[in-house]
Kinemage of the C-alpha trace (Angstrom):
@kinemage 1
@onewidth
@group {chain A} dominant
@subgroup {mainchain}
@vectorlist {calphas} color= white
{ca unk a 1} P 131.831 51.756 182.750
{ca unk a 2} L 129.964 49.212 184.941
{ca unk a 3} L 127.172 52.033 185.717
{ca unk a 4} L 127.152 52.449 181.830
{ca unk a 5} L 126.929 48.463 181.495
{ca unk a 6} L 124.261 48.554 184.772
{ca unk a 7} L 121.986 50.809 182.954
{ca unk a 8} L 121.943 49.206 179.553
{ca unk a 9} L 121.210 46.043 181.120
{ca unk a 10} L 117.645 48.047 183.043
{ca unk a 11} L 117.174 49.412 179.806
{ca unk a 12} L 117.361 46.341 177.835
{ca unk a 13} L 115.262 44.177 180.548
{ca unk a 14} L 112.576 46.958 180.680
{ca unk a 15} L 112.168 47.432 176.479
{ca unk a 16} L 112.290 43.805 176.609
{ca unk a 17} L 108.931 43.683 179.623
{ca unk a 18} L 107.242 46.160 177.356
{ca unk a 19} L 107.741 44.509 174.149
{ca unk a 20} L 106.337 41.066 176.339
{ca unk a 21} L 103.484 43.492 177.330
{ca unk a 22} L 102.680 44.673 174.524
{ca unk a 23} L 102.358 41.354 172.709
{ca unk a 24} L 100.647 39.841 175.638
{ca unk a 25} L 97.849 43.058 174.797
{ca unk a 26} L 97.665 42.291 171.078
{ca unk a 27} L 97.207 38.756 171.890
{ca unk a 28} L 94.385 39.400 174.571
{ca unk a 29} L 93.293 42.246 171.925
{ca unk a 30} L 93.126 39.238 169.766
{ca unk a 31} L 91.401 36.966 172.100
{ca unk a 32} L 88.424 39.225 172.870
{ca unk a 33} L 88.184 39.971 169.005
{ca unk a 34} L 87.475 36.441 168.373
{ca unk a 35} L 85.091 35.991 171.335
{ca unk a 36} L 83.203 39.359 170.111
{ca unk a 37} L 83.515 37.341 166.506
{ca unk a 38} L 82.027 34.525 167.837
{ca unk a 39} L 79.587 35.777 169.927
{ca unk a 40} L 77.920 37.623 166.780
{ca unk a 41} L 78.343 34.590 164.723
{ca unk a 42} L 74.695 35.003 162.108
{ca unk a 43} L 73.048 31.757 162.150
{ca unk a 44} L 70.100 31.000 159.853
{ca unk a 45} L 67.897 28.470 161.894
{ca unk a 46} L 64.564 26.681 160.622
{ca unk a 47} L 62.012 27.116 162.977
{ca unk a 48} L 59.644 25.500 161.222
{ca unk a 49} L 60.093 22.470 158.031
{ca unk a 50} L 57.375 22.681 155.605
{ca unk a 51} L 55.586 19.482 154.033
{ca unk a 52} L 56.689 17.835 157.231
{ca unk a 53} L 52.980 17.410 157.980
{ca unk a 54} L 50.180 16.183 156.082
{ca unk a 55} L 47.617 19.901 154.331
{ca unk a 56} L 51.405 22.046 154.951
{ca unk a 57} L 51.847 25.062 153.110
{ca unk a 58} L 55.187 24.186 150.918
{ca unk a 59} L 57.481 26.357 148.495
{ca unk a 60} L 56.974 29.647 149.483
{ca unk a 61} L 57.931 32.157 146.927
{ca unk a 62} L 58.417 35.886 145.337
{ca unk a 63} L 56.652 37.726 146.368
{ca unk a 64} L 54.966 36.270 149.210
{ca unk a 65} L 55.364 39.063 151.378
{ca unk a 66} L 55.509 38.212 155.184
{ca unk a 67} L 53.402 40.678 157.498
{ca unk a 68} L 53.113 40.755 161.158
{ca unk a 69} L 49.366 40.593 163.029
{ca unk a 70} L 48.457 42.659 165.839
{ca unk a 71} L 48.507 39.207 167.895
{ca unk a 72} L 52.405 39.070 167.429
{ca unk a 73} L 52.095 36.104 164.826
{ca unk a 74} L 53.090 36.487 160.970
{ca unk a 75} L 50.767 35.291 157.882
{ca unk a 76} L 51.899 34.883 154.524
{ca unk a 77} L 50.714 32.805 151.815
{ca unk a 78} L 52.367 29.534 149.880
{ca unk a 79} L 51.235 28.868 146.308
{ca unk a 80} L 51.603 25.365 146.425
{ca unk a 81} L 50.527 22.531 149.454
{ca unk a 82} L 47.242 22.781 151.134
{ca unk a 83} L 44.953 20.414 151.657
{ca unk a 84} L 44.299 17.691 148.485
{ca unk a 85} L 43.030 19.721 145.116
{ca unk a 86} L 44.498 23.120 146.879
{ca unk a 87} L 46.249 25.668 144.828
{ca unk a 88} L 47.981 27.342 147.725
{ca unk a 89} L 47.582 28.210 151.576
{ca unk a 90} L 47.347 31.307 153.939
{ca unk a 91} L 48.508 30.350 157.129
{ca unk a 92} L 50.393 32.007 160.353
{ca unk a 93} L 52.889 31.160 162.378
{ca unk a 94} L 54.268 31.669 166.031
{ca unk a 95} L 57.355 33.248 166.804
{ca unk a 96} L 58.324 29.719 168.376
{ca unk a 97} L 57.633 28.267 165.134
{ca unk a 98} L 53.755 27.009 165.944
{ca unk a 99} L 51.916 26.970 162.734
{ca unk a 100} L 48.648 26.958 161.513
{ca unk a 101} L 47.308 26.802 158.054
{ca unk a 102} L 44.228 29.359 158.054
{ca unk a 103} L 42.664 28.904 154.253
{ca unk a 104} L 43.189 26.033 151.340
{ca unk a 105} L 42.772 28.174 147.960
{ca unk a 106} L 41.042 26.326 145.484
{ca unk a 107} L 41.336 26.311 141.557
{ca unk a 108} L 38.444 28.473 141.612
{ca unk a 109} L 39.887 31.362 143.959
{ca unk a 110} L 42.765 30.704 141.904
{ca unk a 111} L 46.627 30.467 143.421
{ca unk a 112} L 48.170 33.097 145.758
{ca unk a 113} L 51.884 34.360 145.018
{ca unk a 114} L 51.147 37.539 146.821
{ca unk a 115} L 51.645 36.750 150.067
{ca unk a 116} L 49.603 39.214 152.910
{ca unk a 117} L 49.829 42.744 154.208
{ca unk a 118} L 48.324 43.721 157.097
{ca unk a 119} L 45.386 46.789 156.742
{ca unk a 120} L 44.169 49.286 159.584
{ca unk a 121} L 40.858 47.081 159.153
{ca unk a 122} L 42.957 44.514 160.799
{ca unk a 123} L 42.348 42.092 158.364
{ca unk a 124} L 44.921 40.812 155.973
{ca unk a 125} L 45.023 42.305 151.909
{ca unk a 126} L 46.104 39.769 149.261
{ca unk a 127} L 45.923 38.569 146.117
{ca unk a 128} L 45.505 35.493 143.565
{ca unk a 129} L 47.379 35.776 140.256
{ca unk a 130} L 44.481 33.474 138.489
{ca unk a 131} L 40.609 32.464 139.666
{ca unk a 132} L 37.605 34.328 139.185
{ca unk a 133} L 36.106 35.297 135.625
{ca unk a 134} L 37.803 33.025 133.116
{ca unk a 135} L 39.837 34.403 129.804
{ca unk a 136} L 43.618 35.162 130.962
{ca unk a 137} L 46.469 33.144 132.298
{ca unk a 138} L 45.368 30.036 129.674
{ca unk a 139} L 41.882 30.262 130.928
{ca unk a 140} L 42.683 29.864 134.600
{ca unk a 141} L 41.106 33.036 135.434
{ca unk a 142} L 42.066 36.718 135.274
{ca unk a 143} L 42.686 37.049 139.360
{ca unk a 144} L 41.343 38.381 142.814
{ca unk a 145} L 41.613 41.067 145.283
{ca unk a 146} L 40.910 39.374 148.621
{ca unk a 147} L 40.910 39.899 152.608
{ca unk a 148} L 41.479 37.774 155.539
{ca unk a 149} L 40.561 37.840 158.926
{ca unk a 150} L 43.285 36.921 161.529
{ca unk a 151} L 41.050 33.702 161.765
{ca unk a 152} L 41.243 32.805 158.197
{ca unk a 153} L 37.613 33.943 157.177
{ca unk a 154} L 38.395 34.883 153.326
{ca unk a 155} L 36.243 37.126 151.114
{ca unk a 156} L 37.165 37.772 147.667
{ca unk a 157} L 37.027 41.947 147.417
{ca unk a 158} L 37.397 42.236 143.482
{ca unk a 159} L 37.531 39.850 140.823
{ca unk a 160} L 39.463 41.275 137.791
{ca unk a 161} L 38.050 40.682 134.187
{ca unk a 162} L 41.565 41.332 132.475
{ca unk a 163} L 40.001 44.085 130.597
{ca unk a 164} L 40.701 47.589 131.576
{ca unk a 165} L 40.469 46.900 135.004
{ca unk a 166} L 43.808 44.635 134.730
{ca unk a 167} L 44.571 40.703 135.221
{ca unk a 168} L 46.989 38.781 137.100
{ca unk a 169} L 48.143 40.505 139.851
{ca unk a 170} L 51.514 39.205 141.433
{ca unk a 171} L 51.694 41.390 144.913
{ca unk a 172} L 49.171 42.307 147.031
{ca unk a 173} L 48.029 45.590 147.462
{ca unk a 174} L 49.201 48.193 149.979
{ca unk a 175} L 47.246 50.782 152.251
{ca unk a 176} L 48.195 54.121 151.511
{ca unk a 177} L 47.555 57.039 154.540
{ca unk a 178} L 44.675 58.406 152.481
{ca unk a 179} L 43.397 54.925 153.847
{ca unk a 180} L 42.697 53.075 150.132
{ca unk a 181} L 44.684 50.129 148.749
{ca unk a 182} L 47.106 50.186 145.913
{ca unk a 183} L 48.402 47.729 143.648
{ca unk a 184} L 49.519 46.430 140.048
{ca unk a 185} L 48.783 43.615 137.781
{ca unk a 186} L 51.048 42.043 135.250
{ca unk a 187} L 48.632 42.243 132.592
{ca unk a 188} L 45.126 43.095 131.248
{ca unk a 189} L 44.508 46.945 130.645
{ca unk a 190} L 43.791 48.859 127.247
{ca unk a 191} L 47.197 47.067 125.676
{ca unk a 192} L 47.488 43.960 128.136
{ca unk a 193} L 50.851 44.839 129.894
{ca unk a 194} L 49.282 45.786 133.397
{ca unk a 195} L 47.648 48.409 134.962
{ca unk a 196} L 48.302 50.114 137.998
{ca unk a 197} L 44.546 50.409 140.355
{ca unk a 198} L 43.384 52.312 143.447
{ca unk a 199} L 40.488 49.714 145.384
{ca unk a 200} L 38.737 50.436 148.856
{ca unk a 201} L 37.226 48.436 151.289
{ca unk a 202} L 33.739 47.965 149.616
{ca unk a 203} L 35.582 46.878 146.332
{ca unk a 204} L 35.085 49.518 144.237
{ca unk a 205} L 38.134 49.819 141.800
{ca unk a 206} L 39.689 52.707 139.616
{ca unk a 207} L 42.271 51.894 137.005
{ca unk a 208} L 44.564 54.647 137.650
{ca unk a 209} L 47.247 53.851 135.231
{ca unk a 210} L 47.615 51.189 132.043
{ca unk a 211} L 50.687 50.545 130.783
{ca unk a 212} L 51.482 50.005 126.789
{ca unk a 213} L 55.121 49.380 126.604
{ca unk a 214} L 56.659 53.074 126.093
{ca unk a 215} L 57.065 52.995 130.275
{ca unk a 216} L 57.396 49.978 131.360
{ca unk a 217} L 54.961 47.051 131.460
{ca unk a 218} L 54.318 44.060 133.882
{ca unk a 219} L 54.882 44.647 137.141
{ca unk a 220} L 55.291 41.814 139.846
{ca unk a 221} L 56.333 43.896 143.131
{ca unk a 222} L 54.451 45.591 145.578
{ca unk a 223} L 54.016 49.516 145.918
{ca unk a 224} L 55.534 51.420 148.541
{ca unk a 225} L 54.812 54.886 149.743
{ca unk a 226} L 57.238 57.173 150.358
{ca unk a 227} L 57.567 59.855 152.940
{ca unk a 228} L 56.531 62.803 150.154
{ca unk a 229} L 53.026 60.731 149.597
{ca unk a 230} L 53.866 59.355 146.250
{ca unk a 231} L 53.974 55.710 145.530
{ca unk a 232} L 56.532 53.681 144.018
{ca unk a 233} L 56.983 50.614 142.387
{ca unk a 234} L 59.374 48.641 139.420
{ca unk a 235} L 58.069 46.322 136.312
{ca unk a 236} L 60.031 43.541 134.981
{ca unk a 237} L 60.246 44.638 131.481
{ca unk a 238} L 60.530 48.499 130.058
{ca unk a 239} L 60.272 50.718 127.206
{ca unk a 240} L 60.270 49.640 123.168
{ca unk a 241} L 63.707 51.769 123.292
{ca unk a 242} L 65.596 49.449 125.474
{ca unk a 243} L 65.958 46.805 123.030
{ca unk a 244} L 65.222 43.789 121.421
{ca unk a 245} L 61.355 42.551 123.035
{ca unk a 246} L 61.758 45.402 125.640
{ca unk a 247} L 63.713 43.434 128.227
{ca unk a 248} L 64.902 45.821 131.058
{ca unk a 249} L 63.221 46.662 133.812
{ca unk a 250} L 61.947 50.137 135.247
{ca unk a 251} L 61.651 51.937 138.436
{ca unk a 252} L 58.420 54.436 138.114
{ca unk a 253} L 56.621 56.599 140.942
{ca unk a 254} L 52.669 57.164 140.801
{ca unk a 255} L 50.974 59.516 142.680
{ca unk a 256} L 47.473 58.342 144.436
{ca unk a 257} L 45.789 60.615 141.851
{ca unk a 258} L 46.986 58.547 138.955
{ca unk a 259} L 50.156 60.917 137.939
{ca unk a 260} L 52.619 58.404 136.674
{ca unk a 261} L 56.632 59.203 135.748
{ca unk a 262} L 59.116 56.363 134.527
{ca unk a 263} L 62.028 57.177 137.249
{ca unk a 264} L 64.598 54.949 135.651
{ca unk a 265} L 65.308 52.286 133.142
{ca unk a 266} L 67.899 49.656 133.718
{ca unk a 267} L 70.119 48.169 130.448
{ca unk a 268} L 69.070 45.346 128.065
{ca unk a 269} L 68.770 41.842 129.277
{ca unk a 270} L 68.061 43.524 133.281
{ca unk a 271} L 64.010 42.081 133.718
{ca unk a 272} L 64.336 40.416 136.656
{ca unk a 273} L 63.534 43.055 139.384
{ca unk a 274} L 60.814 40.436 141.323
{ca unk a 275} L 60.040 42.711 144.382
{ca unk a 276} L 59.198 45.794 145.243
{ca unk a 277} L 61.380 49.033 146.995
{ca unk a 278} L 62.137 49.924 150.643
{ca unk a 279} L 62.575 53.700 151.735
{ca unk a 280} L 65.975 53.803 153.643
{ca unk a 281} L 65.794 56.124 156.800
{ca unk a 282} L 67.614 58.893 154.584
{ca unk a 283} L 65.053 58.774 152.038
{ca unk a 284} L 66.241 56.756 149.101
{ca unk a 285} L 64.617 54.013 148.160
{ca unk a 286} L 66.357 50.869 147.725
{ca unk a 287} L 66.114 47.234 146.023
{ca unk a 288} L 67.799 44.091 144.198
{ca unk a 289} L 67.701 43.086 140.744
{ca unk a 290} L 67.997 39.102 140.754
{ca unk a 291} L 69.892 38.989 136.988
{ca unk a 292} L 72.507 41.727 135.417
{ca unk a 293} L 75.182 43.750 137.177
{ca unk a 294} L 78.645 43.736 136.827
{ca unk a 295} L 78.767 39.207 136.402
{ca unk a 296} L 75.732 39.107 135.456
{ca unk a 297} L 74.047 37.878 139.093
{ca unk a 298} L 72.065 40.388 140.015
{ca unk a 299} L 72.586 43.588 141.721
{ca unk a 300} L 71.607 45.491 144.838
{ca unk a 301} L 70.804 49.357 143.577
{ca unk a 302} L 69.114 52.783 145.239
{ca unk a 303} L 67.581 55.465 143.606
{ca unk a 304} L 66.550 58.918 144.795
{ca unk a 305} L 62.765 59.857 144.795
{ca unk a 306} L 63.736 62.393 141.902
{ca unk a 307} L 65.001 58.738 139.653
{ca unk a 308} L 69.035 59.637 140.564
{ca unk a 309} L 70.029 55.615 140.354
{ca unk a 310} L 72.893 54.393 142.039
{ca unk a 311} L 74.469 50.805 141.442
{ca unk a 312} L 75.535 49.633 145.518
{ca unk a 313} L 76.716 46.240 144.964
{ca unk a 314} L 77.006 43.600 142.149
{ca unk a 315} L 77.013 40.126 143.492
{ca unk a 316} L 79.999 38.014 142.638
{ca unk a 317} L 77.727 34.558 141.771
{ca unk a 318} L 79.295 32.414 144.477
{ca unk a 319} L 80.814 34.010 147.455
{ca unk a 320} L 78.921 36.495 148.291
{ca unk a 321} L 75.602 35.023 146.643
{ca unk a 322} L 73.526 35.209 143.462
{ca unk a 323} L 70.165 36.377 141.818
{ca unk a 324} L 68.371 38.535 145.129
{ca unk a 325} L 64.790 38.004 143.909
{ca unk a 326} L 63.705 39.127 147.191
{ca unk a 327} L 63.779 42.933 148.048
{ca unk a 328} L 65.238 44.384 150.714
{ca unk a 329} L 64.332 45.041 154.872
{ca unk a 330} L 65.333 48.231 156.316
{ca unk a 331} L 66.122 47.136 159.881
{ca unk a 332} L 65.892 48.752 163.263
{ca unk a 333} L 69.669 49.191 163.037
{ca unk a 334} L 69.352 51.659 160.475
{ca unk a 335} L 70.890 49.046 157.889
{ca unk a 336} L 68.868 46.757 155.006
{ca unk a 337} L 69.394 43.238 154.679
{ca unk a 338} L 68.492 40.853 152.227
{ca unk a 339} L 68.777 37.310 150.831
{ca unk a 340} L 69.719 35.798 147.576
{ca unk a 341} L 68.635 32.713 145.670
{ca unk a 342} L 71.596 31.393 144.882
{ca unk a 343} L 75.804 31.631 145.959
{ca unk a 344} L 77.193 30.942 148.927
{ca unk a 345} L 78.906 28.159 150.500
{ca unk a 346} L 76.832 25.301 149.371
{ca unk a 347} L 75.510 27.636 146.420
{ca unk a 348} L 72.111 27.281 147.687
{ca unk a 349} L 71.792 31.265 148.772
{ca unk a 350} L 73.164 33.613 151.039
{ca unk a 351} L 71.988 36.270 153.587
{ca unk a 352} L 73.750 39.770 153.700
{ca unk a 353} L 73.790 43.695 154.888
{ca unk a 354} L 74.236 46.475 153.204
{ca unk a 355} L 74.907 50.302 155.055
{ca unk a 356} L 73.236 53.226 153.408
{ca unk a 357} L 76.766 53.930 152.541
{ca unk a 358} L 76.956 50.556 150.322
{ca unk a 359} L 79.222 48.851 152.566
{ca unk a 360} L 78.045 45.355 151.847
{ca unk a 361} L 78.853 42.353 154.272
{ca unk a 362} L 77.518 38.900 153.496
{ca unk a 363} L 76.394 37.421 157.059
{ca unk a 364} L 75.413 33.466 156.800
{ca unk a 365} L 74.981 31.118 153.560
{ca unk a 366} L 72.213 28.830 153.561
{ca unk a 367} L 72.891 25.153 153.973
{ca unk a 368} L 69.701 23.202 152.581
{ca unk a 369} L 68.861 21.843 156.465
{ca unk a 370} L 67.517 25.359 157.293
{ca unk a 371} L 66.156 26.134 153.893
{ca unk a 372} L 67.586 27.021 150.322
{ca unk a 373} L 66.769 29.075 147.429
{ca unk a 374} L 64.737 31.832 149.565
{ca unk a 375} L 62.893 34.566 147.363
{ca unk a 376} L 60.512 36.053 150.041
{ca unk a 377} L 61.622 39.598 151.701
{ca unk a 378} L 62.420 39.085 155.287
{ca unk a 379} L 60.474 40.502 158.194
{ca unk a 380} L 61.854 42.094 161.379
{ca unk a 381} L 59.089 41.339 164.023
{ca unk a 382} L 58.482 43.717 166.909
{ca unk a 383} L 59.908 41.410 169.094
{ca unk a 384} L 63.427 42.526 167.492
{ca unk a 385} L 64.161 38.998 165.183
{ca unk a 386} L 64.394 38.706 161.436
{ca unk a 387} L 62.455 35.601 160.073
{ca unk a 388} L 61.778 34.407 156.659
{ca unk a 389} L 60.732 31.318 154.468
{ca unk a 390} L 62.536 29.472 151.674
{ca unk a 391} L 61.446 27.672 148.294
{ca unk a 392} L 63.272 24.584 149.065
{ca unk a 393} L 65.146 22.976 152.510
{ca unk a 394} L 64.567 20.980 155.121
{ca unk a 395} L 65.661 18.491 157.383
{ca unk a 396} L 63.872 15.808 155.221
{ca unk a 397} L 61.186 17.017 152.596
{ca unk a 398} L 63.010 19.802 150.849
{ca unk a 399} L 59.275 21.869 150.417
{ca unk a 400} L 60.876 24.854 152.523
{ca unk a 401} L 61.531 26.216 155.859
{ca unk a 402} L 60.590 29.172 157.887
{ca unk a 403} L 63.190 30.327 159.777
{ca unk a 404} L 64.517 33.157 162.361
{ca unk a 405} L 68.483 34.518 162.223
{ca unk a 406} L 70.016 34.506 165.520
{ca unk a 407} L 73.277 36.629 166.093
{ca unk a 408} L 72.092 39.992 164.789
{ca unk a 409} L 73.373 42.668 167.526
{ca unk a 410} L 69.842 43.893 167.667
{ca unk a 411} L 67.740 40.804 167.547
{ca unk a 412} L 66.953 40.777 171.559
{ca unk a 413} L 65.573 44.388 171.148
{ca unk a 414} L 62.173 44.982 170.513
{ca unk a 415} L 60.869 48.000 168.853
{ca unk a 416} L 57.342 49.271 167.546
{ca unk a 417} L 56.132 48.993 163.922
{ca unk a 418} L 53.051 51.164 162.580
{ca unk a 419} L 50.557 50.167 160.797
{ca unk a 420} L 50.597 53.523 158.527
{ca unk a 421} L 53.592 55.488 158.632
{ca unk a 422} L 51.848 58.460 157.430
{ca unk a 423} L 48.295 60.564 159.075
{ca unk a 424} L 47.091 63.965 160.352
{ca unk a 425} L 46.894 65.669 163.562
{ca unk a 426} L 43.846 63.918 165.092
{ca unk a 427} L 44.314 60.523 163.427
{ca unk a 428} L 44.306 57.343 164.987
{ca unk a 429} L 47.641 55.565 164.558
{ca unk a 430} L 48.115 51.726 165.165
{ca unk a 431} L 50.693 50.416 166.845
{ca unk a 432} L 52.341 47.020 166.757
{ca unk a 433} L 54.990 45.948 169.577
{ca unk a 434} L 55.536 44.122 172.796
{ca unk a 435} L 54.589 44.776 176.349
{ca unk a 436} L 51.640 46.867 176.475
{ca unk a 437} L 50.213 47.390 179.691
{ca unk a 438} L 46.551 49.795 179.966
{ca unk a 439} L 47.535 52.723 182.271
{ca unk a 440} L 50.951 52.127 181.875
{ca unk a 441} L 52.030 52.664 178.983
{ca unk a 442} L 52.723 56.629 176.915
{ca unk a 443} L 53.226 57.228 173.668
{ca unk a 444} L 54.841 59.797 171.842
{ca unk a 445} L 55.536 61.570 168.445
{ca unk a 446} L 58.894 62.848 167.783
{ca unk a 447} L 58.608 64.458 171.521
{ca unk a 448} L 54.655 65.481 171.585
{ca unk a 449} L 52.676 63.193 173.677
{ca unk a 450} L 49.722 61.133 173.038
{ca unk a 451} L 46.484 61.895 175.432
{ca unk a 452} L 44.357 59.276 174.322
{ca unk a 453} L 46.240 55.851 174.133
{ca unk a 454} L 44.264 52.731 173.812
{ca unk a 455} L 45.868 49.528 174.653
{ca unk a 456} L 43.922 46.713 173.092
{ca unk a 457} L 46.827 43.636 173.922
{ca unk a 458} L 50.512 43.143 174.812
{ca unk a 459} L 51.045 43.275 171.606
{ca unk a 460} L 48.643 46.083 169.791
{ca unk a 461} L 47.424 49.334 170.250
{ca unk a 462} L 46.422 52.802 168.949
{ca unk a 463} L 47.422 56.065 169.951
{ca unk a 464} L 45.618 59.708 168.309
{ca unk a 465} L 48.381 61.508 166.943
{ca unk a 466} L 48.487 65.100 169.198
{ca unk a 467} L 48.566 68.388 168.279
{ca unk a 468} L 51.914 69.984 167.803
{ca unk a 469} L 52.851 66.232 166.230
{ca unk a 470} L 56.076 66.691 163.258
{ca unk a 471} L 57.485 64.325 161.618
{ca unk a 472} L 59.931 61.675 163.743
{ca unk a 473} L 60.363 58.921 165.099
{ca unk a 474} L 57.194 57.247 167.877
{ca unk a 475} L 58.625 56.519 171.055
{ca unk a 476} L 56.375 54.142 173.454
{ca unk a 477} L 57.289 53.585 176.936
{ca unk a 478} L 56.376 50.699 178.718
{ca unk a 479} L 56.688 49.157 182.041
{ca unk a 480} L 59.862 47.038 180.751
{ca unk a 481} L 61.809 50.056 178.797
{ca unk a 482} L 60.743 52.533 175.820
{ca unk a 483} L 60.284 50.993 172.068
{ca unk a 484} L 60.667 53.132 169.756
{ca unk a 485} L 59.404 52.557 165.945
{ca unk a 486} L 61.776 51.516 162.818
{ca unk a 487} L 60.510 54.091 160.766
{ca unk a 488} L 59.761 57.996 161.004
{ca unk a 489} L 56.004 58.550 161.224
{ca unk a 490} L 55.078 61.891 158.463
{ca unk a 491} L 52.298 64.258 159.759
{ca unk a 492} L 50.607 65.730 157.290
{ca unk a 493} L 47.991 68.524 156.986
């Protein structure tokens, strides 16, 4: 009996050490969860409050797309601020937050909402929604095509008549791999509801496509081409069919020929698709309605290049944010994030992920101090950090902020970025990124390596795609580590 007793009283005392292990494991499991919580903790920090000094660029808005220069800086355009009489600003600014406004747009170039892409001619492609030859837009002007050096030298490519040719362009245009520019305006064409135009360098322009509301009309976001060649784009308003004045906004794909299909048209009262699409790394293309869905607050959707359209997450108005007029960035973690207008915690906006697989996570709310009310699609620079600018914010002048968010896992890794994602055996390829050393650094594509690599800076340089080239992924390797690029380049014949 007193064995018996002996042994229940070891068996007792060791289920009792292992049930004080095993909480003392759960609470250190815990422990390290929190600190792993914490330590990832999304922050959205102003690097930079607009209006804050005297000629600022303020109010940044859709679409005012972001790009990155081969000197590692990023220009955009404001439509509002400037210098006295201005109608807008280009201007760039430093990774540290240093910036510099590079052209004052007058009422005569007219006002830019495009915002700037970056072209293979190194300059910078915009445009301004009024200016030039008077007669649309109450007589402001029908609208330019322009360039801009990294200096700021601006010359006005094409000045739209709002015949025909089109009027009122909202985004700029985008450099296809054929090497011409592509891009919309909201109105002007044979029945004034936008056209849809192919320019080149020397400014020659060819309507490729006018809309006359049986497909969609009046676009606002930029193009994007896909990795099949073909371009694609949305419009804010659709089809007579749709209902009462049209409202409902289509998805449509154009080839650079001119062959234009209507992919997909959302339901009535849905005409508030601001931006343009993103290709996801598994080929669908993805963006975010900023009105509709399930309450009414906008929605983030995909859609296959064949127009198979998926809903992927209807915001909630106030938790988990409200009206994404911005579109959406396709990270180097293989995810796309985004921002919204309005929601979150102080109802001034929101920033959030979503997985290819539509698991949707909303990441930081924006507080006013650091901006509010952002509408501009985010930009991942090479040097691995997401940045962006909002309408409103500010420590003390509530014109805007620019501003980087800290905490991403990836944000300390830097990564390449091409110039065009698309080119033959042969072609010259540009390269943004970080580190470049002459001599020391190799490129190559999807395993074939580059022979003739030029290095031009740290932070820019070309490589001639090589024979036996395929579609992949370019992988440079540098004296600090190997970079390779956030999106698949295509070689074509």
């Amino acid at each position: 009996m007193k064995a018996t007793r002996k042994s229940l009283a070891v068996s007792r005392t060791f289920k009792l050490n292992l049930f004080r292990f095993s909480i003392a494991l759960l609470v250190l499991a815990v422990a390290l969860g929190a600190a792993e919580a914490q330590a990832q903790t999304v922050t959205i920090k102003s690097i930079r409050d607009l209006g804050t000094v005297a000629g600022d660029p303020i109010k940044p808005q859709w679409v005012g797309l972001i790009a990155q220069g081969r000197d590692d800086n990023m220009y955009t355009t404001t439509p509002a601020g400037g210098t006295s009489g201005s109608v807008g600003t280009a201007f760039k600014i430093t990774p540290a937050g240093k910036l510099t406004v590079l052209h004052n747009f007058t009422s005569t170039e007219g006002m830019p909402l495009s915002g700037l892409v970056l072209g293979t001619d190194g300059n910078f492609w915009g445009t301004t929604y009024n200016g030039g030859h008077s007669g649309c837009a109450n007589n402001q002007g029908c609208g330019q095509v322009f360039k801009m050096t990294p200096a700021g030298k601006v010359t006005f490519v094409y000045t739209f008549t709002g015949g025909n040719d089109g009027g009122n362009p909202v985004a700029p245009p985008i450099e296809a791999s054929n090497g011409k520019y592509y891009g919309t305006t909201q109105f002007g064409g044979i029945n004034n509801q936008g056209t849809i135009y192919q320019i080149i360098e020397s400014g020659n322009l060819t309507t490729l496509f006018p809309w006359d509301q049986t497909n969609g009309d009046q676009p606002f976001g930029a193009l994007v081409q896909a990795t099949n060649g073909i371009l694609y784009g949305t419009t804010t308003s659709g089809n007579m069919s749709c209902g009462f004045d049209n409202i409902c906004a289509t998805i449509f794909s154009v080839t650079t020929g001119g062959a234009f299909n209507e992919l997909f048209s959302f339901p009535f009262g849905w005409d508030q698709l601001y931006n343009g699409l993103v290709q996801a790394n598994d080929g669908t293309l993805w963006g975010a309605i900023n009105n509709g869905g399930a309450h009414s607050c906008g929605q983030i959707f995909k859609i296959t290049t064949k127009g198979v359209e998926s809903p992927e997450h209807d915001f909630s108005c106030a938790p988990d944010g409200a009206n994404a007029a911005a579109g959406l960035l396709l990270a180097t973690d293989g995810n796309l994030y985004g921002v919204t207008q309005n929601g979150g915690q102080a109802n001034v906006g929101s920033l959030f992920s979503i997985t290819e697989k539509g698991g949707y996570k909303q990441l930081a709310s924006f507080d006013s101090i650091n901006g509010a009310h952002p509408s501009v699609t985010l930009i991942q620079n090479t040097n691995g950090i997401v940045y962006g600018d909002a309408n409103q914010g500010g420590k003390t002048t509530n014109f805007g902020t620019f501003y980087e968010i800290t905490g991403l896992k990836f944000e300390k890794t830097p990564f390449v970025s091409l110039v065009l994602t698309a080119g033959k055996v042969g072609s010259t390829v540009e390269i943004l990124g970080q580190g470049f050393v002459t001599g020391k650094t190799a490129v190559s594509f999807n395993g074939a390596k580059a022979t003739t690599v030029t290095v031009v800076s740290p932070t820019y340089m070309t490589a001639v795609v090589p024979t036996g080239a395929t579609t992949g992924f370019v992988t440079v390797t540098t004296p600090k580590g190997t970079l390779q690029s956030n999106k698949k380049f295509r070689v074509h014949k």
